[in-house]
C-alpha positions as CSV (number, residue, x, y, z in Angstrom):
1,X,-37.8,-44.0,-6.5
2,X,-38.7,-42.2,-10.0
3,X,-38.3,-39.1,-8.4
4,X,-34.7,-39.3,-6.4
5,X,-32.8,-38.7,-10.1
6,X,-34.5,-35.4,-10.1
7,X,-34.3,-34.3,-6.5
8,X,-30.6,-34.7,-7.1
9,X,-30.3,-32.7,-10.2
10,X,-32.5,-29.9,-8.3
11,X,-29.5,-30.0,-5.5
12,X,-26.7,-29.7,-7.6
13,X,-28.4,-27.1,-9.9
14,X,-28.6,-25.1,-6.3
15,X,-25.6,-25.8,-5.2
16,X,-23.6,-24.7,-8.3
17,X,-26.1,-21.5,-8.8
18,X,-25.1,-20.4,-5.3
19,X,-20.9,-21.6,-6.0
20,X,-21.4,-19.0,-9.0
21,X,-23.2,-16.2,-7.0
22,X,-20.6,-16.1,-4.4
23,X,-18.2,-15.9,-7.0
24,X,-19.9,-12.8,-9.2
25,X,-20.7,-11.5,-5.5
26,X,-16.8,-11.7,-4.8
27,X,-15.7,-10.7,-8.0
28,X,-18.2,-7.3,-8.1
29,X,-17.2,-6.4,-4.0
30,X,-13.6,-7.2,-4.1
31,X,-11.4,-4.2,-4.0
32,X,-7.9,-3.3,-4.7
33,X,-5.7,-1.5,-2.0
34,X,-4.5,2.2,-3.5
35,X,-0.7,1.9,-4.9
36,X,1.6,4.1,-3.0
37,X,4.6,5.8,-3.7
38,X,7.2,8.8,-3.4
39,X,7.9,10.6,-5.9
40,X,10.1,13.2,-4.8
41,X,12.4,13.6,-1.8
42,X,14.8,15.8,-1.1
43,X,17.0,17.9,1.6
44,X,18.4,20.7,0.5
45,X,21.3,20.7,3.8
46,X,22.6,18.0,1.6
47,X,22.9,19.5,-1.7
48,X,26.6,20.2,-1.9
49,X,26.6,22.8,-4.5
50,X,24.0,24.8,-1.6
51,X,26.9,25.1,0.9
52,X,24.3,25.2,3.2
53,X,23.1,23.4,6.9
54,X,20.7,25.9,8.0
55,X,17.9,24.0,6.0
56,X,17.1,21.2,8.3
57,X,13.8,20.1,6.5
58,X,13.2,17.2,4.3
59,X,10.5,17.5,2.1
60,X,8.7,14.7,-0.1
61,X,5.6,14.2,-2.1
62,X,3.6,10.9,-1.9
63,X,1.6,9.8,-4.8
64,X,-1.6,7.6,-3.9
65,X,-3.6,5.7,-7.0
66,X,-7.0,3.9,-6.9
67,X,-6.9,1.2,-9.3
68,X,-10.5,0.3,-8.9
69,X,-12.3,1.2,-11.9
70,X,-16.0,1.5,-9.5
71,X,-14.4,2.2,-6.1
72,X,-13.6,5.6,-4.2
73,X,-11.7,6.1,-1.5
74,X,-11.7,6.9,2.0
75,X,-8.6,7.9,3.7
76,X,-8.2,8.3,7.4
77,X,-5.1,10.7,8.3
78,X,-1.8,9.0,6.5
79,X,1.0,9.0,9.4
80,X,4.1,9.1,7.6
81,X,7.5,8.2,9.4
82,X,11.0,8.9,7.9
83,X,14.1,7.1,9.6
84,X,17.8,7.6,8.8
85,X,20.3,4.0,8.4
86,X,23.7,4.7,10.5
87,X,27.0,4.2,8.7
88,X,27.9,1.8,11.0
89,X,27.5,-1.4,9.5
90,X,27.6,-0.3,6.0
91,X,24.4,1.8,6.7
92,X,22.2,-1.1,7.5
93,X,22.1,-2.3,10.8
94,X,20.7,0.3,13.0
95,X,18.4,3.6,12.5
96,X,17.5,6.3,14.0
97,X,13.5,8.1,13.6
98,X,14.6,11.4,12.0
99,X,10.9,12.8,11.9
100,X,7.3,12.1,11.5
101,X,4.0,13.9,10.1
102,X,0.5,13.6,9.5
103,X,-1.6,14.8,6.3
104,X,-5.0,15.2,6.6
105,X,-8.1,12.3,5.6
106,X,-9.7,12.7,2.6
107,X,-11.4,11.0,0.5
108,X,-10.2,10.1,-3.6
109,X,-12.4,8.9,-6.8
110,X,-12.1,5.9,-8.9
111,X,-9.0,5.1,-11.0
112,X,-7.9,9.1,-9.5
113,X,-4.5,9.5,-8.3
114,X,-3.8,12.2,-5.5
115,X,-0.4,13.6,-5.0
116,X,0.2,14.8,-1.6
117,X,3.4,17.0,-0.3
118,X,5.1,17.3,3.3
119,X,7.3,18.0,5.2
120,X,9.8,17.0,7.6
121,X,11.9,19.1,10.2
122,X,14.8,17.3,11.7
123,X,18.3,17.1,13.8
124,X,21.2,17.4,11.4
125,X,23.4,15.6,14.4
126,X,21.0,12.9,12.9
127,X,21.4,13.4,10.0
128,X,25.4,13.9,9.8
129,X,25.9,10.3,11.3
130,X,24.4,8.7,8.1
131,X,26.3,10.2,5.6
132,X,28.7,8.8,3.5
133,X,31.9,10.0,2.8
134,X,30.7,10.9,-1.3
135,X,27.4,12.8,0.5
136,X,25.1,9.5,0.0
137,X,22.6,8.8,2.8
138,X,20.4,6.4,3.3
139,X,16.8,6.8,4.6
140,X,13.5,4.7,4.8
141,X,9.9,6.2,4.5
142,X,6.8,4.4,5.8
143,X,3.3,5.5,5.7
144,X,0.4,4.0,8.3
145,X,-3.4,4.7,7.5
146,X,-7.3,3.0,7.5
147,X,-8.8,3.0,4.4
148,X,-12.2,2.5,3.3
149,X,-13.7,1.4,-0.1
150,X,-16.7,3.6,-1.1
151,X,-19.2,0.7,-3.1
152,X,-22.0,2.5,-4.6
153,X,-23.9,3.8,-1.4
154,X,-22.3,2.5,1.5
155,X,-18.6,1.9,2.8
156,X,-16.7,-1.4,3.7
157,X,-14.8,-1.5,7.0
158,X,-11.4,-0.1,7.2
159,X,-8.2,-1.9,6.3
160,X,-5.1,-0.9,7.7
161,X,-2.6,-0.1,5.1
162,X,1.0,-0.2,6.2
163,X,3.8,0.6,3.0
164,X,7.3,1.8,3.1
165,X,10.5,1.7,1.5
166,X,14.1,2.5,1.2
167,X,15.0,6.1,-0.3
168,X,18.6,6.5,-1.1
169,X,19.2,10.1,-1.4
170,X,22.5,11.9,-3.3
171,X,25.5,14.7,-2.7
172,X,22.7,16.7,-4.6
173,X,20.0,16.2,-1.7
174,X,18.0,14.1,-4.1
175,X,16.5,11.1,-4.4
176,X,18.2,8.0,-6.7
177,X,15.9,7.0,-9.3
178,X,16.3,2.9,-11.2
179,X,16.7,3.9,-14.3
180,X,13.5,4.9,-16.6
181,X,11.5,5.3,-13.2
182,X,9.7,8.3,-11.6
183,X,8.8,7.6,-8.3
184,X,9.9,4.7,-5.6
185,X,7.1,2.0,-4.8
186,X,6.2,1.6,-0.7
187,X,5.8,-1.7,-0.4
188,X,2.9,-3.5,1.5
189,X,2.7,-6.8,3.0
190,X,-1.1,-6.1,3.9
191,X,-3.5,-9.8,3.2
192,X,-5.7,-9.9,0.8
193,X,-9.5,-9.7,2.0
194,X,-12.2,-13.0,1.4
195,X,-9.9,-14.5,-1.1
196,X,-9.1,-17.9,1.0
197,X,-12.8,-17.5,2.3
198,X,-14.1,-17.6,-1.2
199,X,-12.2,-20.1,-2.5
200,X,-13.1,-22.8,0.6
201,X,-16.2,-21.9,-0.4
202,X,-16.1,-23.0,-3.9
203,X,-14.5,-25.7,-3.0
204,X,-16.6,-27.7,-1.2
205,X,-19.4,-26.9,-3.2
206,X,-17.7,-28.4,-5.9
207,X,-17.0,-31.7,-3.6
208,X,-20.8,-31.5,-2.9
209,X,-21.6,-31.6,-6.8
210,X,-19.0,-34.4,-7.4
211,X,-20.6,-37.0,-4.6
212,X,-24.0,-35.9,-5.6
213,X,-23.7,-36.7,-9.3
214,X,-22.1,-39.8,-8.5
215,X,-24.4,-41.3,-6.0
Protein backbone atom coordinates (compact mmCIF):
# COMPACT_ATOMS: atom_id res chain seq x y z
CA UNK A 1 0.00 0.00 0.00
CA UNK A 2 3.18 2.31 0.94
CA UNK A 3 4.29 2.07 -2.39
CA UNK A 4 0.97 3.10 -4.63
CA UNK A 5 1.70 7.08 -3.64
CA UNK A 6 4.89 6.70 -5.53
CA UNK A 7 3.88 4.49 -8.45
CA UNK A 8 1.55 7.31 -9.14
CA UNK A 9 3.95 10.10 -9.03
CA UNK A 10 6.31 7.95 -11.31
CA UNK A 11 3.12 7.93 -13.91
CA UNK A 12 2.46 11.36 -13.98
CA UNK A 13 6.14 12.43 -14.03
CA UNK A 14 6.03 10.12 -17.41
CA UNK A 15 3.22 11.27 -18.62
CA UNK A 16 3.93 15.05 -18.40
CA UNK A 17 7.75 14.38 -19.63
CA UNK A 18 6.34 12.76 -22.73
CA UNK A 19 3.18 15.88 -22.93
CA UNK A 20 6.46 18.22 -23.01
CA UNK A 21 8.55 16.15 -25.60
CA UNK A 22 5.80 16.17 -28.07
CA UNK A 23 5.48 19.61 -27.58
CA UNK A 24 9.47 20.67 -28.05
CA UNK A 25 9.30 17.83 -30.81
CA UNK A 26 6.31 19.94 -32.51
CA UNK A 27 7.66 23.10 -31.81
CA UNK A 28 11.43 22.28 -33.37
CA UNK A 29 9.65 20.21 -36.63
CA UNK A 30 6.85 22.50 -37.32
CA UNK A 31 7.26 24.62 -40.43
CA UNK A 32 5.91 27.67 -41.92
CA UNK A 33 4.55 27.62 -45.59
CA UNK A 34 6.72 30.32 -47.94
CA UNK A 35 4.68 33.75 -48.20
CA UNK A 36 3.75 34.45 -51.75
CA UNK A 37 3.26 37.30 -53.75
CA UNK A 38 3.28 39.54 -57.05
CA UNK A 39 5.05 42.18 -57.23
CA UNK A 40 4.88 43.40 -60.52
CA UNK A 41 2.36 42.92 -63.33
CA UNK A 42 1.93 44.58 -66.28
CA UNK A 43 0.76 44.59 -70.12
CA UNK A 44 1.98 46.91 -72.08
CA UNK A 45 -1.26 46.57 -74.98
CA UNK A 46 -2.90 48.34 -72.20
CA UNK A 47 -0.67 51.22 -71.55
CA UNK A 48 -2.51 54.01 -73.32
CA UNK A 49 0.25 56.38 -73.79
CA UNK A 50 1.97 53.10 -75.96
CA UNK A 51 -0.81 53.32 -78.65
CA UNK A 52 -0.06 49.95 -79.09
CA UNK A 53 -2.00 46.18 -79.38
CA UNK A 54 0.70 44.21 -81.04
CA UNK A 55 2.11 43.42 -77.47
CA UNK A 56 -0.10 40.59 -76.43
CA UNK A 57 2.11 39.42 -73.41
CA UNK A 58 1.56 39.97 -69.73
CA UNK A 59 4.40 39.72 -67.77
CA UNK A 60 4.74 39.50 -63.79
CA UNK A 61 7.24 38.74 -61.21
CA UNK A 62 6.35 36.47 -58.15
CA UNK A 63 8.14 36.93 -54.99
CA UNK A 64 8.43 33.73 -52.71
CA UNK A 65 9.86 34.14 -48.84
CA UNK A 66 10.83 31.35 -46.33
CA UNK A 67 10.07 32.54 -43.06
CA UNK A 68 11.70 29.62 -41.27
CA UNK A 69 14.67 30.71 -39.62
CA UNK A 70 16.20 26.54 -39.82
CA UNK A 71 14.19 25.39 -42.86
CA UNK A 72 15.01 25.38 -46.73
CA UNK A 73 12.99 24.80 -49.39
CA UNK A 74 12.04 22.51 -51.94
CA UNK A 75 9.94 23.65 -54.68
CA UNK A 76 8.29 21.39 -57.29
CA UNK A 77 7.50 23.33 -60.67
CA UNK A 78 5.09 26.47 -59.60
CA UNK A 79 1.99 26.35 -62.24
CA UNK A 80 0.84 29.68 -62.37
CA UNK A 81 -2.68 30.60 -64.01
CA UNK A 82 -3.86 34.17 -64.90
CA UNK A 83 -7.73 34.71 -65.62
CA UNK A 84 -9.41 37.85 -66.83
CA UNK A 85 -13.14 39.09 -64.89
CA UNK A 86 -15.83 39.98 -67.81
CA UNK A 87 -17.48 43.46 -67.62
CA UNK A 88 -20.55 41.92 -67.49
CA UNK A 89 -21.72 42.00 -64.04
CA UNK A 90 -19.60 44.78 -62.96
CA UNK A 91 -16.48 42.54 -63.72
CA UNK A 92 -17.26 39.88 -61.33
CA UNK A 93 -19.34 37.20 -62.26
CA UNK A 94 -17.70 35.30 -64.92
CA UNK A 95 -13.91 34.82 -66.25
CA UNK A 96 -12.30 33.72 -68.81
CA UNK A 97 -8.36 31.65 -68.45
CA UNK A 98 -6.31 34.18 -70.34
CA UNK A 99 -2.99 32.12 -70.02
CA UNK A 100 -0.98 29.84 -67.98
CA UNK A 101 2.90 28.91 -67.29
CA UNK A 102 5.25 26.93 -65.54
CA UNK A 103 8.69 28.00 -63.85
CA UNK A 104 11.02 25.59 -63.10
CA UNK A 105 11.58 23.61 -59.21
CA UNK A 106 14.15 24.69 -57.32
CA UNK A 107 15.05 24.72 -54.22
CA UNK A 108 15.46 28.16 -51.70
CA UNK A 109 17.45 28.67 -48.18
CA UNK A 110 16.31 29.77 -44.84
CA UNK A 111 14.66 33.15 -44.18
CA UNK A 112 15.83 33.67 -48.38
CA UNK A 113 13.37 35.29 -50.55
CA UNK A 114 13.49 34.27 -54.41
CA UNK A 115 11.97 36.59 -56.98
CA UNK A 116 10.92 34.82 -60.00
CA UNK A 117 9.69 36.56 -63.53
CA UNK A 118 7.24 35.14 -66.38
CA UNK A 119 5.51 35.50 -68.78
CA UNK A 120 2.20 35.26 -70.33
CA UNK A 121 1.07 35.35 -74.14
CA UNK A 122 -2.60 35.84 -74.63
CA UNK A 123 -5.87 36.67 -76.92
CA UNK A 124 -6.47 40.44 -76.86
CA UNK A 125 -10.27 39.38 -77.96
CA UNK A 126 -9.89 38.28 -74.31
CA UNK A 127 -8.54 40.70 -73.16
CA UNK A 128 -10.73 43.63 -74.81
CA UNK A 129 -14.04 42.16 -73.20
CA UNK A 130 -12.70 43.06 -69.68
CA UNK A 131 -11.86 46.44 -70.05
CA UNK A 132 -13.39 49.21 -68.68
CA UNK A 133 -14.46 52.14 -70.28
CA UNK A 134 -11.33 54.34 -68.22
CA UNK A 135 -8.72 51.30 -69.46
CA UNK A 136 -9.14 49.42 -65.90
CA UNK A 137 -9.21 45.60 -66.05
CA UNK A 138 -9.51 43.27 -63.82
CA UNK A 139 -7.51 40.01 -63.57
CA UNK A 140 -6.76 37.12 -60.93
CA UNK A 141 -3.41 35.23 -60.58
CA UNK A 142 -3.11 31.82 -58.85
CA UNK A 143 -0.12 29.76 -58.36
CA UNK A 144 -0.29 25.66 -57.62
CA UNK A 145 2.89 23.82 -56.45
CA UNK A 146 4.39 20.83 -53.73
CA UNK A 147 6.66 21.99 -51.40
CA UNK A 148 8.94 20.34 -49.22
CA UNK A 149 10.70 21.49 -45.89
CA UNK A 150 14.41 20.60 -45.93
CA UNK A 151 15.07 19.81 -41.76
CA UNK A 152 18.61 19.32 -41.22
CA UNK A 153 19.32 16.10 -43.31
CA UNK A 154 16.24 14.80 -44.53
CA UNK A 155 12.90 16.28 -46.20
CA UNK A 156 9.21 16.25 -44.95
CA UNK A 157 6.51 15.09 -47.42
CA UNK A 158 5.13 17.56 -49.78
CA UNK A 159 2.33 20.01 -49.03
CA UNK A 160 0.38 21.33 -51.72
CA UNK A 161 0.41 25.02 -51.76
CA UNK A 162 -2.50 26.66 -53.62
CA UNK A 163 -2.42 30.95 -53.42
CA UNK A 164 -3.94 33.52 -55.62
CA UNK A 165 -5.42 36.80 -55.75
CA UNK A 166 -7.06 39.56 -57.49
CA UNK A 167 -4.74 42.01 -59.59
CA UNK A 168 -6.46 45.17 -60.70
CA UNK A 169 -4.43 46.58 -63.43
CA UNK A 170 -4.61 50.51 -64.86
CA UNK A 171 -5.01 52.69 -68.43
CA UNK A 172 -1.11 52.53 -67.76
CA UNK A 173 -0.99 48.57 -68.09
CA UNK A 174 0.08 48.44 -64.48
CA UNK A 175 -0.80 47.04 -61.56
CA UNK A 176 -2.83 49.13 -58.52
CA UNK A 177 -0.92 49.25 -55.48
CA UNK A 178 -2.97 49.88 -51.49
CA UNK A 179 -1.27 52.64 -50.61
CA UNK A 180 2.37 52.28 -48.90
CA UNK A 181 2.53 48.60 -50.42
CA UNK A 182 4.87 46.93 -52.90
CA UNK A 183 3.62 43.82 -53.88
CA UNK A 184 -0.13 42.04 -53.74
CA UNK A 185 -0.29 38.96 -51.21
CA UNK A 186 -1.74 35.45 -52.83
CA UNK A 187 -3.68 34.23 -50.43
CA UNK A 188 -3.77 30.57 -49.14
CA UNK A 189 -6.40 28.65 -47.44
CA UNK A 190 -3.95 25.61 -47.16
CA UNK A 191 -4.40 23.68 -43.22
CA UNK A 192 -2.04 23.87 -40.99
CA UNK A 193 -0.01 20.46 -40.41
CA UNK A 194 -0.09 18.36 -36.64
CA UNK A 195 -1.40 21.38 -34.96
CA UNK A 196 -5.02 19.73 -33.93
CA UNK A 197 -2.94 16.36 -33.66
CA UNK A 198 -0.72 17.90 -31.08
CA UNK A 199 -2.97 19.60 -29.20
CA UNK A 200 -5.42 16.26 -28.60
CA UNK A 201 -2.42 15.06 -27.64
CA UNK A 202 -1.70 17.41 -24.85
CA UNK A 203 -4.83 17.24 -23.96
CA UNK A 204 -5.50 14.08 -22.71
CA UNK A 205 -2.32 13.76 -21.15
CA UNK A 206 -3.22 16.56 -19.12
CA UNK A 207 -6.75 14.70 -18.26
CA UNK A 208 -4.50 11.64 -17.49
CA UNK A 209 -2.38 13.80 -14.84
CA UNK A 210 -5.59 15.48 -13.41
CA UNK A 211 -7.40 11.86 -12.44
CA UNK A 212 -4.14 10.46 -11.50
CA UNK A 213 -3.26 13.13 -8.87
CA UNK A 214 -6.57 13.00 -7.58
CA UNK A 215 -7.12 9.36 -7.09
Amino acid sequence: MGEKPGCCKCCCSFIFTSGLSALFMWLSLRADNPKCSVDYFYLPALNRTLNSTTNSTLYFNLKLANPNKDKGINYDDVKVNVTVFDTVGNGSQSSQLLGDTTIQRFYQGHKKTAKKPGHVDYNMTVVNQGIFTNGTAFFRIDLVTAVRFKIMFWRTKRHKIMVGAKVVVDGNGSMVLAKKKKDIPLGSMAPKQGCCSLVLLILVNFLVLINLVNF
